[in-house]
C-alpha positions in Angstrom: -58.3 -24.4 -26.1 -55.4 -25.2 -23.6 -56.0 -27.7 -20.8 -56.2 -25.7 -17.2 -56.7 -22.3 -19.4 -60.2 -21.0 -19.8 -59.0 -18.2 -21.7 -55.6 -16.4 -22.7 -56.4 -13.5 -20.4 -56.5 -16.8 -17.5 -53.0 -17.6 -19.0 -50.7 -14.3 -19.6 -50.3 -14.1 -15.9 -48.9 -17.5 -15.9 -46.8 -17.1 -18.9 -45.6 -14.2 -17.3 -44.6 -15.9 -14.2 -42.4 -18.2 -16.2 -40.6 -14.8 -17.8 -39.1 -13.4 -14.6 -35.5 -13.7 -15.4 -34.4 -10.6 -17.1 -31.7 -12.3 -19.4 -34.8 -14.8 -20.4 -37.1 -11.7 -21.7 -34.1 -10.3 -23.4 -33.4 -13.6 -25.5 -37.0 -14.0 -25.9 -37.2 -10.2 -27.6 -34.2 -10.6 -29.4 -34.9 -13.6 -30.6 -38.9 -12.6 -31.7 -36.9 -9.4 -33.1 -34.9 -11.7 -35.3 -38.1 -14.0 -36.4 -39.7 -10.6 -37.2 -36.7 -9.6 -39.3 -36.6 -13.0 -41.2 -40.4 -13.0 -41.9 -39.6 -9.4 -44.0 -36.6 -10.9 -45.6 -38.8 -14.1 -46.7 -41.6 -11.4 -47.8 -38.9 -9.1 -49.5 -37.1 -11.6 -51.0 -39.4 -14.1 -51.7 -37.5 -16.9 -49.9 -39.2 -19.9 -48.3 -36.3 -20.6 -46.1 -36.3 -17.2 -44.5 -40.0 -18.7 -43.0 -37.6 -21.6 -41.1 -34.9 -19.3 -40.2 -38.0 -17.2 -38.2 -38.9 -20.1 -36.2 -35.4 -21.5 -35.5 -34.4 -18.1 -34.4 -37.7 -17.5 -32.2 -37.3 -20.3 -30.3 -33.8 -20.9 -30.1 -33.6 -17.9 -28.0 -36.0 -18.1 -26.0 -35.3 -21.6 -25.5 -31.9 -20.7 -24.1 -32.9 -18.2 -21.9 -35.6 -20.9 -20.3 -32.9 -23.8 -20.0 -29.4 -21.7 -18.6 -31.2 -18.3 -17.0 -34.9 -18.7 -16.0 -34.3 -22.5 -15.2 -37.3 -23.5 -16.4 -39.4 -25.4 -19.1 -40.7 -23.8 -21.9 -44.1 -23.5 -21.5 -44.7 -24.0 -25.7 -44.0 -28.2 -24.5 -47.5 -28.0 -22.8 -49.6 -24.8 -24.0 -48.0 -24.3 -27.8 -51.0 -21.8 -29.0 -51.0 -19.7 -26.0 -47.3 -19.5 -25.4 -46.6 -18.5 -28.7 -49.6 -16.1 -28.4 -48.2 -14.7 -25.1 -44.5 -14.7 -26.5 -46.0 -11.7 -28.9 -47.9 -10.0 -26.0 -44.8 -9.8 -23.7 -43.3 -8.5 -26.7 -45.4 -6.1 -27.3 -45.0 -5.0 -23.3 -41.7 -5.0 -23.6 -41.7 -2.4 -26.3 -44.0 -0.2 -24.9 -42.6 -0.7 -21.6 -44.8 -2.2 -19.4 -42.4 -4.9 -19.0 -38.5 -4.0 -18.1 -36.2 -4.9 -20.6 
């Protein structure tokens, strides 16, 4: 699916490695939070443009934290399906804990 990735599983650890800045998982949950929040307002309120509010918000955040606190690049530029994938399994860690917030 993703060049130098066999599988997802191969990849989290990686995508993982590129998260290690606690300000950069914060703007990434926040800004996931938000996208979540938008996708209910679209749904709710039958609103197309709360669909490109979601994605602006999603990766405006995380996109921040990358550039000015993790000092990175985004790894959606060269593995879009399994970053976005991984964004929503760190996520998911997050809440539940097994990542710090």
């Amino acid at each position: 699916m993703s060049e130098g990735f066999a599988s997802f599983r191969e990849f989290y650890p990686f995508y993982l490695s590129e998260h290690q800045n606690r300000t950069c998982r914060r703007l990434h949950f926040v800004g996931s939070s938000a996208a979540l929040g938008f996708i209910v307002l679209a749904i709710k309120d039958a609103v197309a443009w709360w669909l490109l509010a979601s994605l602006i918000s999603g990766y405006a955040f995380a996109w921040v934290g990358h550039f000015f606190y993790e000092k990175n690049r985004p790894a959606t530029f060269k593995y879009p399906f399994y970053s976005f994938l991984g964004d929503w399994v760190m996520y998911k860690d997050i809440l539940i804990g097994r990542i710090p917030y």
